[in-house]
N, CA, C and O atoms as CSV, one atom per row, in Angstrom:
chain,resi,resn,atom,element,x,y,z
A,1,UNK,N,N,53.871,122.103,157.698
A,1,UNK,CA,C,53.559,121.559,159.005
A,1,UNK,C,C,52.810,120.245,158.801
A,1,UNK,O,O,52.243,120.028,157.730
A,2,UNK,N,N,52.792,119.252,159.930
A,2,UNK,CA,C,52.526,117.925,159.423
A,2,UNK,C,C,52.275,117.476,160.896
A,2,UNK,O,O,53.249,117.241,161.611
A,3,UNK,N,N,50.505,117.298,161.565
A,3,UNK,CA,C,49.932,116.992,162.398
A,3,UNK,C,C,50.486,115.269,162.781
A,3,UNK,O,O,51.065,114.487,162.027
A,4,UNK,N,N,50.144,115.111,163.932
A,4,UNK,CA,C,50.245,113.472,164.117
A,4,UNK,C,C,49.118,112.669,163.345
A,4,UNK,O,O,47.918,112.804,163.105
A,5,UNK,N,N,50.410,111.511,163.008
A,5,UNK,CA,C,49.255,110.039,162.297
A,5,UNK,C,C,48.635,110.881,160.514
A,5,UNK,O,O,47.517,110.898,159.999
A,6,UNK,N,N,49.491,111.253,160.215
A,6,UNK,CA,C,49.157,112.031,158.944
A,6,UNK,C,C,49.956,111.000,157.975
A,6,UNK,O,O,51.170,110.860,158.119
A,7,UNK,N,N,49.039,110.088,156.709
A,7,UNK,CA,C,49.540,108.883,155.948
A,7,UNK,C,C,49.612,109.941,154.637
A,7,UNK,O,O,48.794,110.797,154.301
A,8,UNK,N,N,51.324,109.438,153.817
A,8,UNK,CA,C,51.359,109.793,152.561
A,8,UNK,C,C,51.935,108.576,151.720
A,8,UNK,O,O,53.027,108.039,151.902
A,9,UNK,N,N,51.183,108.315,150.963
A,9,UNK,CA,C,51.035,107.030,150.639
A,9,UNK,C,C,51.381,107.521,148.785
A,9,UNK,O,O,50.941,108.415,148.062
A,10,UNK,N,N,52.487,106.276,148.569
A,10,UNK,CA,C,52.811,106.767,147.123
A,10,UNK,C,C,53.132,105.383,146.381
A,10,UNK,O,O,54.080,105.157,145.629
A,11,UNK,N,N,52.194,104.587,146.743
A,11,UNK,CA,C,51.857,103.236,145.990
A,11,UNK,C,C,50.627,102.415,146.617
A,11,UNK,O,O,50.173,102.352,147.760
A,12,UNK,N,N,50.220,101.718,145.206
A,12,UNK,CA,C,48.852,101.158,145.525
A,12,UNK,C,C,49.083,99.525,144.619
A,12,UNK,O,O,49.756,99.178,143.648
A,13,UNK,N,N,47.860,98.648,145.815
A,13,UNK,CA,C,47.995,97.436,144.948
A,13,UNK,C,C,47.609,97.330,144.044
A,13,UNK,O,O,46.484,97.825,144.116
A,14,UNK,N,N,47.869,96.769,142.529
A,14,UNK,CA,C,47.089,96.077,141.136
A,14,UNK,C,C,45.784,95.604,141.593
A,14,UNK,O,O,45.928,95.167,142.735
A,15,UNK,N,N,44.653,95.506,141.225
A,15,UNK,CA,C,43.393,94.532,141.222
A,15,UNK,C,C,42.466,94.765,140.049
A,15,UNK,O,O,41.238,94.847,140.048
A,16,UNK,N,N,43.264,94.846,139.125
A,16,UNK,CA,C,42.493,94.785,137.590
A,16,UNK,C,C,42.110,93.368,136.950
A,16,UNK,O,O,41.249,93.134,136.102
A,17,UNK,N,N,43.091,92.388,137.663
A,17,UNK,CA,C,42.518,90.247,137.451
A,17,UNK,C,C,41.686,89.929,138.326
A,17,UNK,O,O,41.731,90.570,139.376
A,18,UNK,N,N,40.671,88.855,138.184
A,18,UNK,CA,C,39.927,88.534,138.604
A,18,UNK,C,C,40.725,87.160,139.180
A,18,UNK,O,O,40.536,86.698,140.305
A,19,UNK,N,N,41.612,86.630,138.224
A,19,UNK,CA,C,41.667,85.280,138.302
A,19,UNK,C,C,43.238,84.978,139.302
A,19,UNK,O,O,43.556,83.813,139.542
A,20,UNK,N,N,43.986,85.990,139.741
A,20,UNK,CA,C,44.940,86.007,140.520
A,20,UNK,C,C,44.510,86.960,141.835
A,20,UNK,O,O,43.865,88.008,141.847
A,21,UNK,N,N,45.041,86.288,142.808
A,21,UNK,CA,C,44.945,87.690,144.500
A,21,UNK,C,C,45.723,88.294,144.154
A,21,UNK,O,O,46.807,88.106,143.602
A,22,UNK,N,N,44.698,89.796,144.767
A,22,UNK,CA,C,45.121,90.902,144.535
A,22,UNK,C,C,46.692,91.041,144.842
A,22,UNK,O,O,47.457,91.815,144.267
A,23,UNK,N,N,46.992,90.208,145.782
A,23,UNK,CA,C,48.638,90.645,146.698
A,23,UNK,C,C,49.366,90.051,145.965
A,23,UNK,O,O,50.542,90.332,146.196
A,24,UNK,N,N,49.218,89.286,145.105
A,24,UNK,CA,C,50.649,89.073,144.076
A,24,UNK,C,C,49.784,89.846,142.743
A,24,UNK,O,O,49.455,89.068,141.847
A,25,UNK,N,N,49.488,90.982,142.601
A,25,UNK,CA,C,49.066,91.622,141.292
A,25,UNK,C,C,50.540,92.377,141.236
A,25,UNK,O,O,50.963,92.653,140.113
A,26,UNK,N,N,51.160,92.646,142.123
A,26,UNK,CA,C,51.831,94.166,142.361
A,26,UNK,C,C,51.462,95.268,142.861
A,26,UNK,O,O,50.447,95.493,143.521
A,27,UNK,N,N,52.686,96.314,142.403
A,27,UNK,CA,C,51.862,97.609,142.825
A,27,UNK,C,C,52.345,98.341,141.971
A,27,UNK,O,O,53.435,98.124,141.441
A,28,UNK,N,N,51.489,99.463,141.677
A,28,UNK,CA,C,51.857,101.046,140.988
A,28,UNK,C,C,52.499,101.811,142.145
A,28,UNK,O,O,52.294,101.830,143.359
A,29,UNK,N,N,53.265,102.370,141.410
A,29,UNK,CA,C,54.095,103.955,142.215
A,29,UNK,C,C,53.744,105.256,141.733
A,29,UNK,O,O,53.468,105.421,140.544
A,30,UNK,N,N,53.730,106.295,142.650
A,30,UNK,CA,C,53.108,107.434,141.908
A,30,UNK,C,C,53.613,108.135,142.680
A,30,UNK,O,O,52.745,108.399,143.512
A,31,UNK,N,N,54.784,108.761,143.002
A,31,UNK,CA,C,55.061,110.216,143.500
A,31,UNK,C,C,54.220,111.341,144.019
A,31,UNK,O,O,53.522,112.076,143.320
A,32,UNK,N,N,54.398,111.415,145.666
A,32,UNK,CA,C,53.265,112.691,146.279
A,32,UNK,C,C,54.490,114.097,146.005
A,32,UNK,O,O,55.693,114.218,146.234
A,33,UNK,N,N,53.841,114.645,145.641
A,33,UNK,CA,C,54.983,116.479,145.684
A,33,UNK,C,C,54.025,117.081,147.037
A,33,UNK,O,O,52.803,117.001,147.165
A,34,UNK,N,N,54.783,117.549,147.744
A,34,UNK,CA,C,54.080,118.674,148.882
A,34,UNK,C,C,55.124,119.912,148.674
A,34,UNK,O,O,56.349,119.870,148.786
A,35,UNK,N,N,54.179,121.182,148.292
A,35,UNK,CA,C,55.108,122.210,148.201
A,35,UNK,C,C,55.693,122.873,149.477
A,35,UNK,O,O,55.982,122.271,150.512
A,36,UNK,N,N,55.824,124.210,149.246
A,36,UNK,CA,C,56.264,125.229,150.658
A,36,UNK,C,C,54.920,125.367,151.251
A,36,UNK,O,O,53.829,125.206,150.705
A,37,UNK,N,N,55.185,125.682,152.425
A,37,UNK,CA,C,54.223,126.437,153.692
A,37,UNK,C,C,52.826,125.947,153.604
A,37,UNK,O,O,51.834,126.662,153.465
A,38,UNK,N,N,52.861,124.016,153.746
A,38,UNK,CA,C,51.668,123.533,153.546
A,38,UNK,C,C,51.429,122.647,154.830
A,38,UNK,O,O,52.218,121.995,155.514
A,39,UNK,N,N,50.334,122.807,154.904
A,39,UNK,CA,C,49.654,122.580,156.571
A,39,UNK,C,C,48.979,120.966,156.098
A,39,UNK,O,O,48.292,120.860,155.083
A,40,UNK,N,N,49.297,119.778,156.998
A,40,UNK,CA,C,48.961,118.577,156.433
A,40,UNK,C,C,47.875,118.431,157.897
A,40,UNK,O,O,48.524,118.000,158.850
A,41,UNK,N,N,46.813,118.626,158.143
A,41,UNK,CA,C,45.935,118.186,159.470
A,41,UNK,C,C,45.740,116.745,159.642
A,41,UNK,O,O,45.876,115.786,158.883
A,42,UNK,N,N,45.288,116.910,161.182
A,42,UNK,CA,C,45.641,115.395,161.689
A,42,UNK,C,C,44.869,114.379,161.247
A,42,UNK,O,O,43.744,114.688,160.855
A,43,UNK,N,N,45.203,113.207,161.211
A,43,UNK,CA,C,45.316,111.560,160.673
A,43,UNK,C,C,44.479,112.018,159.090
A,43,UNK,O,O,43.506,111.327,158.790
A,44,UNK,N,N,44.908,113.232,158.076
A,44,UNK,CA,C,45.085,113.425,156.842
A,44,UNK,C,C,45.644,112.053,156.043
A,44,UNK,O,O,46.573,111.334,156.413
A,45,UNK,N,N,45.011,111.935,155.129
A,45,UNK,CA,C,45.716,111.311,154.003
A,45,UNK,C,C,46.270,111.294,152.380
A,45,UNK,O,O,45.351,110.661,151.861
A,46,UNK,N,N,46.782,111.466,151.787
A,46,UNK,CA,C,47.534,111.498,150.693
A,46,UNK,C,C,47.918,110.710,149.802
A,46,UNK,O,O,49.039,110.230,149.632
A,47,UNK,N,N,46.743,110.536,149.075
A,47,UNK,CA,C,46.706,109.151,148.133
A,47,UNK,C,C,48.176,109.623,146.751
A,47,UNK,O,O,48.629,110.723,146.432
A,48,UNK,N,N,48.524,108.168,146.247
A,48,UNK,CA,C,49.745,107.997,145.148
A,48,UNK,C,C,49.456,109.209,144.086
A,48,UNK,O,O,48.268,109.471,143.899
A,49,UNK,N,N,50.285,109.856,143.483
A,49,UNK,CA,C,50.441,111.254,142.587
A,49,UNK,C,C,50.063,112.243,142.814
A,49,UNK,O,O,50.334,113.117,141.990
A,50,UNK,N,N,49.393,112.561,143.819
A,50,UNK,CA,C,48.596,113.865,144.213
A,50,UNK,C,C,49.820,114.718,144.655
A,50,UNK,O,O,50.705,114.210,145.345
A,51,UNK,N,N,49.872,116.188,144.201
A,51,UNK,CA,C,50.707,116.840,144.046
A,51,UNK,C,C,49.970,118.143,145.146
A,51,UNK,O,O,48.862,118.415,144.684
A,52,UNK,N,N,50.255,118.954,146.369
A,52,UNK,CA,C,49.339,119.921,147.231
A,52,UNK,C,C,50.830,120.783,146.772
A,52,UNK,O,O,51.958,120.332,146.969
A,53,UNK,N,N,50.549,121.993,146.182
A,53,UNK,CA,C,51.103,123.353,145.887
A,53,UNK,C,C,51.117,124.295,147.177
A,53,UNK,O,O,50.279,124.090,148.054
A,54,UNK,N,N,52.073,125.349,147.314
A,54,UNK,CA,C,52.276,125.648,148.107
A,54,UNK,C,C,51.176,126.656,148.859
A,54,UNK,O,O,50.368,127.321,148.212
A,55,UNK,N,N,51.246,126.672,150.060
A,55,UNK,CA,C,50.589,127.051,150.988
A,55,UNK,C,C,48.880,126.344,151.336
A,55,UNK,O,O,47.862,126.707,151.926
A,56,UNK,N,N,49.321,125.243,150.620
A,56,UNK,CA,C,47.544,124.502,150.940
A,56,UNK,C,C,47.829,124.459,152.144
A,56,UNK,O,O,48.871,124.512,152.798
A,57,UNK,N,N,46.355,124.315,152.436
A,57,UNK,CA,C,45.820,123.349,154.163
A,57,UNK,C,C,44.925,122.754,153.474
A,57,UNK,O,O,44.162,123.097,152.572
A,58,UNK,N,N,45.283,121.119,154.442
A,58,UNK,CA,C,44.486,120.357,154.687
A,58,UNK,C,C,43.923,119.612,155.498
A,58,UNK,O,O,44.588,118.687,155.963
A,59,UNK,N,N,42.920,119.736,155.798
A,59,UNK,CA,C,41.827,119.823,157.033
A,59,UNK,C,C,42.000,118.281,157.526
A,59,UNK,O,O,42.072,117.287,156.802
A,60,UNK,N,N,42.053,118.346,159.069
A,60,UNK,CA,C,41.795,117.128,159.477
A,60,UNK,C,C,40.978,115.969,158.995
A,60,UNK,O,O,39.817,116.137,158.619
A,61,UNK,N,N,41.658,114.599,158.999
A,61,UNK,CA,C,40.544,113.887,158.268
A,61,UNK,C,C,40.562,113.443,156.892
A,61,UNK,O,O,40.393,112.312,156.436
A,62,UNK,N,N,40.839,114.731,156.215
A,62,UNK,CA,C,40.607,114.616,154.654
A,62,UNK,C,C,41.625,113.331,154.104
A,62,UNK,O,O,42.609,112.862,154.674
A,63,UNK,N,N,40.987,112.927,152.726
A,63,UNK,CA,C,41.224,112.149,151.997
A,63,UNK,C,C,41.572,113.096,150.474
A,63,UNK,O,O,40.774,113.531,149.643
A,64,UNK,N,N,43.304,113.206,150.531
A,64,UNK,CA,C,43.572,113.775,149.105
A,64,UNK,C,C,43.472,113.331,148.075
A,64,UNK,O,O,44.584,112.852,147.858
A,65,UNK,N,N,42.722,113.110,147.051
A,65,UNK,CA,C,43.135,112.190,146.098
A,65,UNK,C,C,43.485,112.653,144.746
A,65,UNK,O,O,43.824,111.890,143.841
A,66,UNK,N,N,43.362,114.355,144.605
A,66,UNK,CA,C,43.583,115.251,143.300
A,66,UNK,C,C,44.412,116.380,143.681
A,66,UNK,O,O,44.382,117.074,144.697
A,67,UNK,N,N,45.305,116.428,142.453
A,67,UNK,CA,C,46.037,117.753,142.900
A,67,UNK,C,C,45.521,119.007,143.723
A,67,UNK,O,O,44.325,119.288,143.651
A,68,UNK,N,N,46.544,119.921,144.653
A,68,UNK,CA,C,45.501,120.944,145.139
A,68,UNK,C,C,46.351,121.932,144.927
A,68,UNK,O,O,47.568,121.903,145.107
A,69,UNK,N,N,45.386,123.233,144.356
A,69,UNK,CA,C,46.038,124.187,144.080
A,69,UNK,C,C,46.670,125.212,145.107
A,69,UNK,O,O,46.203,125.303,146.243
A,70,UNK,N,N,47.732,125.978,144.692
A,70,UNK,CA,C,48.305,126.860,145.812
A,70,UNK,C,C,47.004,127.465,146.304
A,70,UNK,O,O,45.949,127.566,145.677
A,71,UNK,N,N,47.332,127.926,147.794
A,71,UNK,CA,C,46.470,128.574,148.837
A,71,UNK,C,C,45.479,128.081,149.064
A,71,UNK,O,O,44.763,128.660,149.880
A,72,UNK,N,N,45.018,126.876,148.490
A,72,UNK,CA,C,43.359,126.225,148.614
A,72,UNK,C,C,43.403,125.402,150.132
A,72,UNK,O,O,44.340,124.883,150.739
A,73,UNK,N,N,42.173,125.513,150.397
A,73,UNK,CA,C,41.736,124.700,151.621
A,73,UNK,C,C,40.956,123.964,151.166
A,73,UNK,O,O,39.995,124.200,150.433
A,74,UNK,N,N,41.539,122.497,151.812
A,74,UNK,CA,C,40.433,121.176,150.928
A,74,UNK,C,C,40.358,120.482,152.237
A,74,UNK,O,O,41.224,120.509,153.112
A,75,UNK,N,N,38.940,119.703,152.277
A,75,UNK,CA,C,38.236,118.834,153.409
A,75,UNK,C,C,37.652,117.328,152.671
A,75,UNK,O,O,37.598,117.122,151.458
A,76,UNK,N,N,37.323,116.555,153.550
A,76,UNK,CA,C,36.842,116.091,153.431
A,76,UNK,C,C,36.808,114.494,152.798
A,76,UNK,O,O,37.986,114.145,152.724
A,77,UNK,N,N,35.949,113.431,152.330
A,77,UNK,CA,C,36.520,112.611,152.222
A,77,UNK,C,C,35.609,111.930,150.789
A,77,UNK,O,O,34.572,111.358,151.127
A,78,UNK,N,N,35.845,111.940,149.537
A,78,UNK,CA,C,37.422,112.575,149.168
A,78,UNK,C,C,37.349,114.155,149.071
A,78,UNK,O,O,36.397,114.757,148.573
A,79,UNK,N,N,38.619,114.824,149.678
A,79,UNK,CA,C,38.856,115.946,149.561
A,79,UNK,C,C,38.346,117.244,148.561
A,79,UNK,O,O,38.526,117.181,147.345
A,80,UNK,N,N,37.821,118.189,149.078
A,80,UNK,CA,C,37.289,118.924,148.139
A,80,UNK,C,C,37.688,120.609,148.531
A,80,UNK,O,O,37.611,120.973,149.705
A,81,UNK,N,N,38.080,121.497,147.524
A,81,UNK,CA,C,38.469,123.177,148.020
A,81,UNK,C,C,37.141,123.637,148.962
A,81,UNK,O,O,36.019,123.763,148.473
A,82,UNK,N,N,37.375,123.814,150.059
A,82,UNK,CA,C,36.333,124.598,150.707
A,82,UNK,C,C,36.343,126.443,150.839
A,82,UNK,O,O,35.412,127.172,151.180
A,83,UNK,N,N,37.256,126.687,150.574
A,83,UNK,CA,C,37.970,128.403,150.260
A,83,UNK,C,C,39.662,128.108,150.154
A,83,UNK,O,O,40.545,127.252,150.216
A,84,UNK,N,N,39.358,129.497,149.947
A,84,UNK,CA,C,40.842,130.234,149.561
A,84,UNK,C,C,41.385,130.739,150.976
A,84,UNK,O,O,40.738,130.813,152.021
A,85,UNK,N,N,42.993,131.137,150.724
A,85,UNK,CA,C,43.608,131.327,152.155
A,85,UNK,C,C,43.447,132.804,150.971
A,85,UNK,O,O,43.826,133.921,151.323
């Protein structure tokens, strides 16, 4: 399930030079996986490689930025397990 205004985002800009803007650095790509029977809450976000296993929820708001294990409930910003389903 997948609330309104919920961002999954699976690239980010370069800003490792000092001496070029950031917007012609490029970007990295990183593949989001969302498994089965996972609850995405509203205006959630889902930073590049983060992988949510099946049956997570994630709480309105939150900021994913690390894998989450099956059945876990994660909040917050950045995201953290608050219990088990």
């Amino acid at each position: 399930m997948m609330a309104p205004e919920v961002a999954i985002i699976a690239e980010s800009h370069v800003h490792g030079r000092k001496d070029i803007p950031m917007n012609v650095q490029g970007v990295t790509k990183a593949p989001v996986e969302i498994g089965d029977d996972v609850w995405l809450g509203f205006r959630s976000i889902v930073l590049p490689g983060v992988k949510i296993r099946n049956g997570a929820i994630i709480a309105a708001g939150a900021v994913v930025t690390k894998d989450v294990q099956e059945y876990t409930i994660v909040a917050g910003i950045p995201a953290r397990a608050i219990k088990q389903r």
